[in-house]
N, C-alpha and C positions, 0 to 999 in steps of 0.2 A: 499645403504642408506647414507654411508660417502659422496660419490660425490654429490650426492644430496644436502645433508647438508651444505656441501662446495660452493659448487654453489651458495648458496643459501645467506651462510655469505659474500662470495664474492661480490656479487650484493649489499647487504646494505652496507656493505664498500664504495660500488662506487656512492650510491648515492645522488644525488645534494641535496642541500639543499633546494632548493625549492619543492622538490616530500615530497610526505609521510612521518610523522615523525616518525622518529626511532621506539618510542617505541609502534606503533603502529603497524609499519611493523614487526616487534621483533615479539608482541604477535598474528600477522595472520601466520609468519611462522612458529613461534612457535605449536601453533595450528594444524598445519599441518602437521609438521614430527612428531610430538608426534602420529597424529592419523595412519600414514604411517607407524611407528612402533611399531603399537599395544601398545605404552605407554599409552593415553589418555583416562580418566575417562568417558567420553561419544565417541560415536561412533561421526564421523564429515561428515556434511553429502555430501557433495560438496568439491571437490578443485580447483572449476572452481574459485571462487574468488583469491584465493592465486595465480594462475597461471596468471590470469588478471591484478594482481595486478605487477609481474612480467613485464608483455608485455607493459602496458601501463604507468607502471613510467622511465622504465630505458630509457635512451638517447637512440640513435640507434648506436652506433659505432660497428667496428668491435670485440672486445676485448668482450663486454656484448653480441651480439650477439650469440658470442659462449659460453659462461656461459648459456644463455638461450636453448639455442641447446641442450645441454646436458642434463640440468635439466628435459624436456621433449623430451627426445628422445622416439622412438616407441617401444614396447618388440617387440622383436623376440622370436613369440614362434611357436612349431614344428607342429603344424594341425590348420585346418580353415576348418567351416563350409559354404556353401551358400545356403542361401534361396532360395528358388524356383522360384522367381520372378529374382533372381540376384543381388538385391538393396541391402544384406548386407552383409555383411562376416564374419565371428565370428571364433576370433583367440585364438587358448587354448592349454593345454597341458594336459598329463596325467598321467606325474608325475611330481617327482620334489617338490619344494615350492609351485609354482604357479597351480599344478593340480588340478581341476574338480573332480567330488566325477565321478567313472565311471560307475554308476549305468544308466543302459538304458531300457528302456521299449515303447520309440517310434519305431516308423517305419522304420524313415531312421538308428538307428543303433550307431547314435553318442548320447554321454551322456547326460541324459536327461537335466540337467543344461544348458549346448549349445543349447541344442534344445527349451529351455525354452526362452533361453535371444535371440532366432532368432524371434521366436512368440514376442515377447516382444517388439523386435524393428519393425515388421512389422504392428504392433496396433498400437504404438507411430505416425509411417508414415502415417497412414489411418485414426487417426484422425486427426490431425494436417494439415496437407495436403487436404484432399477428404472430411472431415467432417468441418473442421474449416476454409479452405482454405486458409491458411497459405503456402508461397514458400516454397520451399523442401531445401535442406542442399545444399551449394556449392561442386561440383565435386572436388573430391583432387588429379586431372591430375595424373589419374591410379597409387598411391603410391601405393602398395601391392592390385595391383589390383584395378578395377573403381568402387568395391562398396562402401559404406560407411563403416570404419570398425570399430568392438568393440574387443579391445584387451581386456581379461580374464587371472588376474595376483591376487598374493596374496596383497593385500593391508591395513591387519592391521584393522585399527579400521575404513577407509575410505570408503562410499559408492562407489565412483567413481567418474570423472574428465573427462571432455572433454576439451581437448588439441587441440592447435591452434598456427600458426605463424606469428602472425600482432598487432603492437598493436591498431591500430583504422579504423575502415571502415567495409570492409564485407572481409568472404573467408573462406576457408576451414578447416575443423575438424575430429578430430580423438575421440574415448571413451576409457577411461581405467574404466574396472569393477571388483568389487572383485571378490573370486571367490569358495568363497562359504557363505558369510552371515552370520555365526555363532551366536553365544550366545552375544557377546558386542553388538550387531545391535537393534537398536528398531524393525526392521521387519525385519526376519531371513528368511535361505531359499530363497524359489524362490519368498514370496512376495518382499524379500529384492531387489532380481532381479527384477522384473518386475518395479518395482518402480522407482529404479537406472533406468533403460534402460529408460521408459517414459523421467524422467526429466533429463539425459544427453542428451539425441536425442533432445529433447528441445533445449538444446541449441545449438545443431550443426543446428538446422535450425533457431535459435535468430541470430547468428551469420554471417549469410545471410543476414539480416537485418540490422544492422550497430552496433558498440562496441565501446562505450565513456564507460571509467573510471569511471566516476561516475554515469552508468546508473547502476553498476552490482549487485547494491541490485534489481532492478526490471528481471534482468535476473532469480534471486532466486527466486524471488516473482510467477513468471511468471511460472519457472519449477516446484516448490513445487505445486503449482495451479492444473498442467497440469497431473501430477503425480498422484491426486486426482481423478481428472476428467478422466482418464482414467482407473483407478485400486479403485472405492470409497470403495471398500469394506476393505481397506489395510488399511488406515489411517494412516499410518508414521507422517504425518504432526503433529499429536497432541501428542507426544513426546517436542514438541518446544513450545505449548502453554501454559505450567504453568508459566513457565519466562517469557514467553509475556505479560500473564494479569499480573502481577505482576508490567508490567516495560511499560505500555501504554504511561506513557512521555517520552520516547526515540521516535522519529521521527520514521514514517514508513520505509526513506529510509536509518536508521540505518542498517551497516554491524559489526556483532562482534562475526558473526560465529554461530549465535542462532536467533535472531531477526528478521532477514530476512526471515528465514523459518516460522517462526507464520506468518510474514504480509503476508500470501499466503490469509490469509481470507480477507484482501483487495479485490482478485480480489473473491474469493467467492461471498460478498458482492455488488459486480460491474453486475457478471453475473446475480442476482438472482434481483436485482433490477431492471435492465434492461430489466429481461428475455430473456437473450441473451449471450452466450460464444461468439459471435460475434465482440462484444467490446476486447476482447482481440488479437484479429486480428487489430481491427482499430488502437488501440496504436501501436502495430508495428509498422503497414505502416509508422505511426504517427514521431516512432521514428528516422525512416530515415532522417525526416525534422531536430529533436530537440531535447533536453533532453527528458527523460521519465518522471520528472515530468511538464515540459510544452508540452509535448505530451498527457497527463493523464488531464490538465488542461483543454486544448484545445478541446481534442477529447471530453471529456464530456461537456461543453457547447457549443457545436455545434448540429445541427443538426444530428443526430435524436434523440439525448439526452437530448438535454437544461435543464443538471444538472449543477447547479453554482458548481464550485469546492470546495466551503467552505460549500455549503450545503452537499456534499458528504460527506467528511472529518467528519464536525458532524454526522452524519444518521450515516455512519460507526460505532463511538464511542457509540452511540447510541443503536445501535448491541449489540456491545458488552458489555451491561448492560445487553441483555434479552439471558444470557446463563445460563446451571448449570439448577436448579430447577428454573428459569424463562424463562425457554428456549420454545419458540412458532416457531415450525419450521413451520412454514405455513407464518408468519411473516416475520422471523427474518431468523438466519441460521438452514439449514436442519439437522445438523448436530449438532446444538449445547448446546443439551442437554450432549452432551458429553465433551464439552469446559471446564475449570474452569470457575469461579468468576473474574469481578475485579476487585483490588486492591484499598480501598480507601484511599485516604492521612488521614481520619480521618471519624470517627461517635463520632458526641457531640449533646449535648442538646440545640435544639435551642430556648433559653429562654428569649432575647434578641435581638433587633437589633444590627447587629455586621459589619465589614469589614473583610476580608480575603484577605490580599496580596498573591501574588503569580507571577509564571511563567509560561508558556507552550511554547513549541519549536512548529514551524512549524508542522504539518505533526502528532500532537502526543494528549494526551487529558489527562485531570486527573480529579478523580472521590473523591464525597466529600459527606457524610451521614450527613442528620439534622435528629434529633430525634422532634416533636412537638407536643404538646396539638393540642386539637380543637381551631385550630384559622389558617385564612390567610396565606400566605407566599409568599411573591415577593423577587426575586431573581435580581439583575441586575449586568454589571461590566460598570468597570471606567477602560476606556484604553486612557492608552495617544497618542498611536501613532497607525494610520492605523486599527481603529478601525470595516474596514468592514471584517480583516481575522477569526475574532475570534466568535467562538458561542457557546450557553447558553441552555442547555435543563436541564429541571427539571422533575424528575418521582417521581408518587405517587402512593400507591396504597390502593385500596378500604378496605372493610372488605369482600369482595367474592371475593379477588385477581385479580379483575380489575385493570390496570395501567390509569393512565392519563401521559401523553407524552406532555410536553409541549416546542418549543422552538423559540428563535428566534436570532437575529444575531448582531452584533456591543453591541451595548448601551443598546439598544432596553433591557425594562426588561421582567420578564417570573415570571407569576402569576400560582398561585394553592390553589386551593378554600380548606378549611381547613376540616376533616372530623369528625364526629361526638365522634371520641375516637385518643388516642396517633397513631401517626403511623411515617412514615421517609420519608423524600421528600430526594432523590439523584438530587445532580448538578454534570452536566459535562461541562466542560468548553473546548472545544477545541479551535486548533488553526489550519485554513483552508489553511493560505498561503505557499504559494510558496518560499522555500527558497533561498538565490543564485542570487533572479532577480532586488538587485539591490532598494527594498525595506526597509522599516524600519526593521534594526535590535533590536529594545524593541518589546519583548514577555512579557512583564510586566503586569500585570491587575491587580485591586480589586474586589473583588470579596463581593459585597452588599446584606447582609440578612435583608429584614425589614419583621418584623410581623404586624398581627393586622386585619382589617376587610378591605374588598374591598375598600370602600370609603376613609380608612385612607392615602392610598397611592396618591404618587404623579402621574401629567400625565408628560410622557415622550415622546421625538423624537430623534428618535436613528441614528445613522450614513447611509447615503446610501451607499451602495453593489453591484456592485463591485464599485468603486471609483481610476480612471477614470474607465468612464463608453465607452463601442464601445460595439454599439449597432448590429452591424456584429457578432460578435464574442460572446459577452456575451449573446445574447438575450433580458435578460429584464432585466433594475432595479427597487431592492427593496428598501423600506426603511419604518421601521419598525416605530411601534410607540404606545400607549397607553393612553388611556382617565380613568379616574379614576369618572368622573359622564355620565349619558346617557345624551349625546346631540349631536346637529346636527356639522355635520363635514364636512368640505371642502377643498381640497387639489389646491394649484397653482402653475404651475412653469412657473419663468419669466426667460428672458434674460436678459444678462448684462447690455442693456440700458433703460430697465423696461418692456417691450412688455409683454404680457400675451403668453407661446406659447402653453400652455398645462392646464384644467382643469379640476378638476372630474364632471361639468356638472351640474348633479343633486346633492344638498343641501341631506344627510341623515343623520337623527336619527339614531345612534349606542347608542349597550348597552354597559354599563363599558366591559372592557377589553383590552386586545394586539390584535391590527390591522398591515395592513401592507398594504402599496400603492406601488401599480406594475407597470412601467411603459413601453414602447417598445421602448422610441425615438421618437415617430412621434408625432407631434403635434396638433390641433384640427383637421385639415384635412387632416392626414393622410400620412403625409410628412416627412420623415427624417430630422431633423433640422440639423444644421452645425455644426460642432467641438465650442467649446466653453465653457465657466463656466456660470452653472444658476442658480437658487436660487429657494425648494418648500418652499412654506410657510404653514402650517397646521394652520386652523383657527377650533378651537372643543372649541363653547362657550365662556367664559375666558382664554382660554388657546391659546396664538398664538406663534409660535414656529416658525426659518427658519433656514434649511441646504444649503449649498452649494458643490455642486459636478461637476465635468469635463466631458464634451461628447468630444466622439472623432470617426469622421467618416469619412473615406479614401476616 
């Protein structure tokens, strides 16, 4: 543990000023020898980050090289197990610090612990691989033998760690697992094991796939997931979700050694929409190309998804409103009547039209309670900048515990008809974009409460989505909008030198409400128009309104 520690101060000593800062690399090593030494008040569930963070900040010279060499070197311990197929090897002892409890009741003779985490990793392989069709682990050129191997060592309050020597690209890996689970463990025993095994082998076969620095919160995301998915009845993962809902403005692709592990219901929420654990294969392939969250972007409005990524992002937060005693797993998640609550910045009486300043980070959403009489309620925000990331759902619910769901995206506001006695409308305001890409950094919004009767409101036209628009890629643009009297409405969009290229055709009669015009790109005949800026113009009555947005097509 000294050399360790050593190593470990040595490396932040060395490094540049432009890596990681200090005190943030302090509290992930921190983190980590405390939980290696059994000091740390919760069990930690991974040290694949800490060891990532190692490979992919330090320069490559020879001096760090061997600091990291040390830091993860392999145990040598005195027996190894093999599966019967020959794919893994499982290395342990039986006595010592590092000893296995040596109670045996299977077949072949070795403790049942060993024989437990061999089963453990041959289900990890068989779904992942045969069932998920995900590549298999990179060969680690026969080190202790050509199978893949799980060293079995005492490690404190740590679930386990898969180890690795590169810091970016693909290539081979090794597991360290505890080695017995104890009392400090959210899931003790051999659920502790099986669960470790699933989401280490995870990553020895993520790792096949390519390793950027800043993907290794979706590494977490990904093994916590997979972990689930293979062992549901274990549930480890919901140990990490009361600080989750607590803390839904932290970006999903926060790392802080907790965070990571709740936004596994990210991809729950991906599968179960989808209908498909499929999708978590295509982001892989996906990430070979890209980051994982422009791989997560991409893969979802593409074909055979054509989910907008901001629509995602909201539905997600979405979710996770209807957990706890609103929980509809037929819905929502299967699981999550077992979830907490969460967390609202406030429940007030909404007795007034009011504004609400505020912020939301990328990737993250925050939840807000009105209390109201029987009356209306129109929600809308005022963003200054890049107003197609951001979206607005409002829930209500009945007096037989019916919800109404309402949402929409930019500007665009979000009506809820008012019910016959006091009840609560919740807002959630998320924020859908992409961080990192180069876009507007204000996350700023207001956040607009008016009361009153249908008719009292104003009509609005909200931002189009995505903006630029590539109609390759994104599929379809939206853009939202609302009539506050019934009349007939007509949507146009011209080009920059006035041409008419696109109409909605037939003149219709709508009743009050939030509409939304969809469009594909093509023009009356059916034609991809050309890269360019154009202009809809919304004619509803009195009310004439016009947006301008960017097409862009390769």
């Amino acid at each position: 543990m000294f050399m360790l520690r050593l190593c470990l101060l040595c490396f932040l000593l060395a490094l540049p000023l432009h890596s990681q800062p200090l005190s943030q690399s302090e509290n992930l090593f921190t983190q980590y020898e405390r939980a290696r030494a059994g000091r740390s008040s919760a069990p930690l569930k991974c040290g694949f980050p800490t060891l990532a963070a190692l490979r992919v900040a330090a320069p490559q010279n020879a001096q760090q090289q061997q600091l990291l060499k040390l830091a993860s070197a392999r145990p040598v311990l005195p027996k190894s197990y093999f599966t019967a197929d020959n794919r893994f090897r499982i290395h342990y002892a039986t006595s010592g610090e590092d000893a296995v409890s040596p109670v045996s009741t299977n077949p072949d003779g070795v403790p049942d612990f060993v024989y437990e985490a061999a089963k453990a990793a041959q289900r990890a392989y068989a779904l992942l691989v045969d069932t998920l069709g995900m590549k298999a682990h990179a060969p680690d050129n026969g080190v202790d033998g050509t199978e893949f191997d799980f060293y079995i060592i005492d490690l404190g309050n740590l679930y386990g760690e898969t180890r690795f020597d590169f810091s970016t690209g693909t290539g081979p890996a090794y597991t360290v697992i505890d080695n017995d689970y104890g009392p400090a463990f959210y899931s003790q025993g051999l659920n502790g094991l099986r669960v470790t095994v699933a989401h280490e082998f995870f990553h020895a076969v993520q790792l096949n796939y390519f390793l950027r620095g800043e993907d290794v919160f979706f590494f977490e995301i990904s093994s916590t997931w997979f972990e689930d998915f293979a062992y549901d009845e274990v549930n480890d993962y919901f140990a990490y979700l009361r600080r989750w809902f607590r803390e839904t403005a932290l970006p999903l692709n926060t790392k802080n050694g907790s965070h990571e592990y709740g936004s596994a219901l990210w991809l729950h929420y991906l599968t179960k929409r989808l209908q498909s654990p499929a999708v978590v294969r295509a982001l892989w392939e996906r990430i070979v190309q890209e980051s994982a969250l422009l791989a997560s972007k991409n893969v979802l409005q593409a074909s055979p998804y054509s989910l907008p990524f901001n629509q995602a992002v909201q539905e997600f937060y979405s979710w996770c409103f209807f957990t706890n005693y609103r929980a509809d797993s037929e819905k929502y998640f299967e699981e999550g009547e077992d979830y907490p609550s969460a967390q609202f910045v406030f429940t007030r009486a909404a007795s007034r039209n009011e504004s609400v300043p505020d912020d939301v980070e990328p990737l993250a959403a925050k939840y807000y309670r009105f209390i109201r009489t029987a009356q209306d309620l129109q929600s809308t925000l005022q963003i200054p900048m890049d107003p197609g990331r951001f979206g607005l759902t409002a829930i209500a619910v009945d007096e037989n515990d019916d919800y109404t769901v309402r949402t929409a995206y930019g500007a665009a506001p979000v009506y809820v008809a008012g019910q016959a006695r006091q009840d609560t409308v919740t807002i959630i305001v998320g924020n859908g974009g992409v961080p990192n890409t180069g876009g507007s950094s204000s996350n700023d919004f207001n956040l607009q409460i008016t009361l009153g009767t249908q008719s009292d409101l104003e009509n609005v036209l909200g931002a189009p989505f995505p903006n630029p628009f590539r109609p390759a890629q994104d599929g379809l643009l939206r853009i939202p909008y609302r009539i506050k009297t019934s009349t007939i409405v007509e949507s146009v969009i011209f080009a920059e030198d006035g041409r008419v290229v696109w109409d909605s055709r037939s003149k219709q009669r709508l009743a009050v409400g939030p509409y939304e015009i969809v469009w594909d790109g093509r023009d009356n005949a059916g034609q991809l128009i050309p890269s360019g800026v154009y202009v809809l113009r919304l004619l509803a009555g009195d009310f004439v309104a016009s947006v301008k947005f960017v097409v862009i097509n390769k």
